[in-house]
N, C-alpha and C positions, 0 to 999 in steps of 0.2 A: 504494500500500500504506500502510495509516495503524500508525506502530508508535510507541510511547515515543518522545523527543527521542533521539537515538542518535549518537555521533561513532565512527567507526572511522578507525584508521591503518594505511593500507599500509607494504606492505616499506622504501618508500623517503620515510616518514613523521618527523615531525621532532616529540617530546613538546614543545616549547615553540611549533608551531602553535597550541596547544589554549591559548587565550588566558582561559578562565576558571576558575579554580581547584579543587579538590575539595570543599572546603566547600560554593563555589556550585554547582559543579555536581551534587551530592548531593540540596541544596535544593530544589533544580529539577528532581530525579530525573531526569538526563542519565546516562546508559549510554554506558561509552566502552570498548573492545574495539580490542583489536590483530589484526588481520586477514591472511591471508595472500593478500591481493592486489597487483596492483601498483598503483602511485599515492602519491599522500601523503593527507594528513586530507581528509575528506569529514564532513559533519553530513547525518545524515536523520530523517528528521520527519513527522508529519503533512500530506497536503499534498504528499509527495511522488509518482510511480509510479517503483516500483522495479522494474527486469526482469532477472531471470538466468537466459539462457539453456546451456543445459546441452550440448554440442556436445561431439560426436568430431571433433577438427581432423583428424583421419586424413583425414575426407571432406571435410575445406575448405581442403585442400593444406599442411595443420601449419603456418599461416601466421597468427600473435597479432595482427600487424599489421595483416592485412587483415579479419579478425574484429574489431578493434578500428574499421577503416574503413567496413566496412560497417555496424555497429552506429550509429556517425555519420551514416549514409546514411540508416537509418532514421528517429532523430529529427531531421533538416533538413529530409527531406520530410512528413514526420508535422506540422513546425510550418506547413510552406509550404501544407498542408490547413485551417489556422487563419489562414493570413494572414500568417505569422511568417516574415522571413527570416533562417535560421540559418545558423550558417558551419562552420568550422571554425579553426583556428589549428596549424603546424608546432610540431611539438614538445609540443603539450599537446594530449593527447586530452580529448576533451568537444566540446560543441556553446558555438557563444558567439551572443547579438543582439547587432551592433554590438561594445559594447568590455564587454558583459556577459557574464557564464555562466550558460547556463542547466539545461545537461544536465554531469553526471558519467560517467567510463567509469572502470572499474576491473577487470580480467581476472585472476583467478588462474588454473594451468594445472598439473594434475596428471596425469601420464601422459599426456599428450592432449587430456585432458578437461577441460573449462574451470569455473572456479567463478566466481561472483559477476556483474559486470556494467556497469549503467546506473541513474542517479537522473534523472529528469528532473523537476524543477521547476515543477508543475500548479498549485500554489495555496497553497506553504505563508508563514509565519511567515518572512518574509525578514530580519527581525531575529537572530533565534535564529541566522542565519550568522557572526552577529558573536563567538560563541565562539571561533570560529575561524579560522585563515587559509588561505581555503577554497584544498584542491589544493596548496595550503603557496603561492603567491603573493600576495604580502604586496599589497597595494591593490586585489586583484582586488573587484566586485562581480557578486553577483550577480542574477538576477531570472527570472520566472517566467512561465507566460502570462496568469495573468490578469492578472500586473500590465502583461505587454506591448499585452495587450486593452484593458485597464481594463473588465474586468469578471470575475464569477463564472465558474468553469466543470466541473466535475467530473471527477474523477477516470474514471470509467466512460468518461464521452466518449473522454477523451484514450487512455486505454487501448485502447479497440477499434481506435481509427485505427492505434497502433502496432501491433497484432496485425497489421492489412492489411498494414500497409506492410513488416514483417516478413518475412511468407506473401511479397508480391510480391518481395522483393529476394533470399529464398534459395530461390523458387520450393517450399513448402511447402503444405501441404494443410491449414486448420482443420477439425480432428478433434473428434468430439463425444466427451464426458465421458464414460470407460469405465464401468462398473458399480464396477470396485473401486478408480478415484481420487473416485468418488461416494462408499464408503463410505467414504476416509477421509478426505475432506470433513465429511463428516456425524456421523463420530467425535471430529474437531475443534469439531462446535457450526455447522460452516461449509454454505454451500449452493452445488451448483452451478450455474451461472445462464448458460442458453441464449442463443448467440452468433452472431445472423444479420449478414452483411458488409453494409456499405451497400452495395455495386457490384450486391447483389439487389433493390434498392429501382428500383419501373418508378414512370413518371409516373401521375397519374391521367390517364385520357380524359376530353377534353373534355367536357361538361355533356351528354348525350342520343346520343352516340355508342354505345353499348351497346344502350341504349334502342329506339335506330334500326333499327339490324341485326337487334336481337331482331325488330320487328315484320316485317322483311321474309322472315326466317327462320319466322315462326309462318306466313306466310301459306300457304307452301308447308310445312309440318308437319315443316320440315328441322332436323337437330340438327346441330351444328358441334363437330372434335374441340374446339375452343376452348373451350367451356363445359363440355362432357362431364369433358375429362382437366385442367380449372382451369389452363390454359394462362396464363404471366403477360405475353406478350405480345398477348391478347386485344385488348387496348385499343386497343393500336398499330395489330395486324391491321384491324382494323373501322376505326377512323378512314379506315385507306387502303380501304377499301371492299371488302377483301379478307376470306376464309376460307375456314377447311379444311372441309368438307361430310363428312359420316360418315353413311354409309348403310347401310343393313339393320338400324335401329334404335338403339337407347341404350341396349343389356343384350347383355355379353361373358358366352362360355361358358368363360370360361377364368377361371382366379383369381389373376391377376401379382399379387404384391404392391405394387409401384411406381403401380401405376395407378389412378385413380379414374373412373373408368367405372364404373357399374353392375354388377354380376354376376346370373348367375341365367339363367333360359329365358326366352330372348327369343320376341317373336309372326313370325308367319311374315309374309315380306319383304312390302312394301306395293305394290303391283302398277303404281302412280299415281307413286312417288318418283323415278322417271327422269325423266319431263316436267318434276316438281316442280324436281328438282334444275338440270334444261336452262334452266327459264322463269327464274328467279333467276340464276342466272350473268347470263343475256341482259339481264334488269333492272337487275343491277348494273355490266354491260359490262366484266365482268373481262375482260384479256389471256391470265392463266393460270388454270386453276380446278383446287385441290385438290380430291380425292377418296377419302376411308377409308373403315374400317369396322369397326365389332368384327369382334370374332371368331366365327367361326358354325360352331362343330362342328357342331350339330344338322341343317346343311345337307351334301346330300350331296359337294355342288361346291366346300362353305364360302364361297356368296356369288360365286364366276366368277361366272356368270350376270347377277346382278344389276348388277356392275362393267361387264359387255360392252352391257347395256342403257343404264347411264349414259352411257358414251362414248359409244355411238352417237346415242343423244339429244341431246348436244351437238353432235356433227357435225354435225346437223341444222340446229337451231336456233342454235348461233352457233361456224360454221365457221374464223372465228379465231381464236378460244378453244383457246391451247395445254393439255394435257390432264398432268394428273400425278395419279397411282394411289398410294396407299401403303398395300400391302395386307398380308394376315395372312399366313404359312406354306400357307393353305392344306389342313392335313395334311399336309405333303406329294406332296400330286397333280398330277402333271406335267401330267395331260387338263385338270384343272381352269385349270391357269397356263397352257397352249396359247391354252385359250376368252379368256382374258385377252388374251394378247398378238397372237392374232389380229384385234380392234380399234384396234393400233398406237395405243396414245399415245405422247405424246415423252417422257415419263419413269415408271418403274416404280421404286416404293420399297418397302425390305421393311426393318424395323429391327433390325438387330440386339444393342440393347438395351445388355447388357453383358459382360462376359466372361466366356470360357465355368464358368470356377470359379464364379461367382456364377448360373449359371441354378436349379439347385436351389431357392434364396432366392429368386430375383428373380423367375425365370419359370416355374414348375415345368411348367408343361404344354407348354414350347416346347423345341427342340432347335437346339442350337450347329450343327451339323454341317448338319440339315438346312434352318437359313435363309441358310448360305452358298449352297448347295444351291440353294434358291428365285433369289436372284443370277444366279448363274452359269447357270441353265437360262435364263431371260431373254433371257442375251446368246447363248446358244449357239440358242435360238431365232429371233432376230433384232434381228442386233446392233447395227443402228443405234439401235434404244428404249436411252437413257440407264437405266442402275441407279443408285440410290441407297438407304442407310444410315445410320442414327443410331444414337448412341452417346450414353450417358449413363455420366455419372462422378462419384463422390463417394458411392459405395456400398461403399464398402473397397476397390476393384481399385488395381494396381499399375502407376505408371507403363507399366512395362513392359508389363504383357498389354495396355494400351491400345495400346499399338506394333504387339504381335501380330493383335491385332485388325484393325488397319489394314493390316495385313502379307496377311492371309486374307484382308481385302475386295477389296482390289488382287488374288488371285492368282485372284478369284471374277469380275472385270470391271469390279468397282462404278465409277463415275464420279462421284459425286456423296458426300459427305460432312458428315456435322452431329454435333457433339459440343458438348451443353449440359450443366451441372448438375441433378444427382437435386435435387430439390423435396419433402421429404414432404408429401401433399396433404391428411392424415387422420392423428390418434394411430393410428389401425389402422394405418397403411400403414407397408410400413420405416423406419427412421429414415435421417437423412441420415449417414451416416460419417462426411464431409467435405466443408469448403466448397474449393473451385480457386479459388485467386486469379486474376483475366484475364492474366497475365502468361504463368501457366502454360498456359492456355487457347488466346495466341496461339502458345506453343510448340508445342501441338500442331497448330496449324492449319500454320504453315510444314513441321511433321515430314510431314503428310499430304499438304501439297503435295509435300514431295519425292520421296515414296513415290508420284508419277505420278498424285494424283485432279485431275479436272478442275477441279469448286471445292468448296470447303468455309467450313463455316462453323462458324465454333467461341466459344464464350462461355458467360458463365454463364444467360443467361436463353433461350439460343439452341433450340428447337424445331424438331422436323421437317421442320416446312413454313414455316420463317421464312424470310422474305424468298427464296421459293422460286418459281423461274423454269426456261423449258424448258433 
């Protein structure tokens, strides 16, 4: 935060810390405020990032001390991302390198409710400490990262790291800018400015990897959900010589908001794309071979059919080729999922997207009720075929319905579980609510394991058919 040269004194603050006088510091237009926090004199400045988080300690056991410790948690590892090893020291909150300071803590506590914060030390004026006796310890010095660096570094940088490191240590969700702290952002002259985590940043693929797969994909006139819905493990996928295959075109009859696929009326199924599909797996020697599809109201069966030709086509043509389907609702037609699971693959997937409050928004043409429904008939059909589900989050849902969720999929049969991060793919498309920090992500993955699924996979870039095996 860059504000005026500024000195505040906590409750337990000493007026002869403040070692430069009124004259000078007039002169110098230093701003000095008695504050109701704890601590003693603090100097802030340009050059610093200031953070005050605003907490009901009701929810964090009404414990000053331990908000004050994890606030220390935050910047040690925040520095250990830069290279910096930070410590702490008994008795004096703040962060120190070596026998230096270089973060401030200062907590006031009204009803519960906490004011003020943390100064950490990014880049400023290390002189300008010299006003004062920083923290009221008479010899302390302090320093900053870039002087720990020796070099430049910005304020932005250092800030996002702390946002993560934040999000991971009180297991919180980065929430996008409401409409009305945009307006008073923008009342202020100020702008809100769009905050993606690094832990969403994939590798590039290697040099013709893409390239590659494209031409083995064109030959047989195949589409991959991996292009279609801007999958960001794409890369990954292909390099392992792997993909999800989407069959009965590239144009959905349905209009989700989440998804980028094509919409509109699609051409009727290609009569050739079973072999197509059979011949490429068998050139590419997969072990397991995905298989989707839009979504085909316009078909009576909604594409069975075409799914019962693929599998069988593979059977054919490369008999060890385990088989995984990840298919639409269907409609709802039980004849139709019959002709499906009549071909026995080892895994049948149906997604249930997200929770049920949010289908209006998210999926409007699909139903909560009836893609448990699709699950459970699977297994009540034959129950050795593995069920699996996906789950996306970061679309507003509530810890909790994501529990419930998993609470349904379990009482539905499912076996198999994926819960990745919403992506907006398009300004058209929803926006993202919220970023999961992986922290949180693995908390769900252990919750779903206990909740009895087989396995699961959970993360932020984590897709349907990621790293997906019979």
């Amino acid at each position: 935060m860059n504000t005026p040269p500024t000195i505040t004194l906590g409750k337990a603050s000493c007026s002869d810390h403040i070692l430069a006088d009124e004259e000078w510091l007039a002169v110098h237009e230093f701003q000095v405020f008695q504050i109701e926090r704890g601590g003693e004199v603090t100097y802030h400045g340009p050059g610093q990032l200031v953070g005050y988080p605003i907490l009901d300690l009701k929810a964090y056991q009404r414990d000053v001390h331990l908000l004050v410790y994890n606030l220390e948690e935050v910047l040690v590892r925040t520095l250990d991302v830069f290279g910096i090893k930070g410590s702490r020291r008994d008795g004096f909150p703040g962060v120190w390198v070596g026998e230096k300071k270089i973060a401030s803590i200062g907590i006031g506590v009204s009803h519960w409710v906490t004011i003020h914060g943390f100064a950490l030390n990014v880049n400023p004026d290390l002189s300008q400490f010299k006003t004062i006796v920083p923290c009221g310890l008479p010899g302390v010095q302090m320093t900053s990262l870039a002087k720990e660096l020796n070099r430049s570094i910005s304020i932005s940088e250092v800030k996002d790291r702390v946002i993560e490191e934040m999000c991971a240590l009180f297991q919180w969700e980065i929430r996008s800018v409401s409409q009305e702290v945009e307006l008073l952002l923008t009342a202020d002259g100020l702008e809100a400015k769009a905050f993606r985590p690094s832990w969403l940043t994939v590798q590039a693929p290697a040099a013709g990897v893409m390239e590659e797969m494209a031409g083995v994909l064109a030959k047989g006139r195949l589409h991959t959900v991996c292009e279609g819905a801007c999958c960001p493990n794409a890369g990954e996928c292909f390099a392992l010589g792997t993909a999800s295959f989407m069959i009965l075109g590239d144009v959905c009859t349905r209009g989700c908001r989440f998804c980028a696929v094509s919409k509109g009326i699609p051409c009727p199924p290609d009569s050739a794309e079973a072999e197509a599909v059979a011949e490429t797996v068998k050139t590419l020697n997969l072990k397991h071979a995905v298989i989707t599809s839009v979504t085909r109201d316009d078909l009576p069966d909604g594409g069975a059919e075409e799914f019962a030709r693929v599998v069988t086509a593979l059977r054919d043509k490369t008999p060890h080729t385990s088989i995984e389907l990840l298919i639409p609702d269907l409609a709802g037609s039980v004849q139709a999922l019959e002709r499906i699971v009549a071909v026995r693959p080892e895994v049948i997937g149906h997604n249930i997207e997200t929770v049920p409050h949010l289908y209006p928004q998210v999926q409007p043409g699909a139903n909560y009720e009836r893609s448990l429904k699709v699950l459970a008939d699977v297994k009540r059909l034959d129950p050795a075929i593995k069920t699996k589900s996906g789950l996306m989050v970061g679309l507003g849902e509530k810890t909790q319905e994501v529990c419930r969720v998993m609470e349904d999929l379990r009482k539905a049969g499912c076996d198999y579980l994926t819960i990745g991060q919403y992506l907006q793919p398009t300004p058209k498309h929803l926006p993202v609510m919220g970023y999961i920090p992986p922290k949180m992500f693995a908390w769900y993955r252990e919750k779903a394991l206990d909740s009895g699924f087989e396995r699961v996979e959970c993360g932020p870039l984590v897709r349907s058919s990621y790293h997906a095996q019979p």
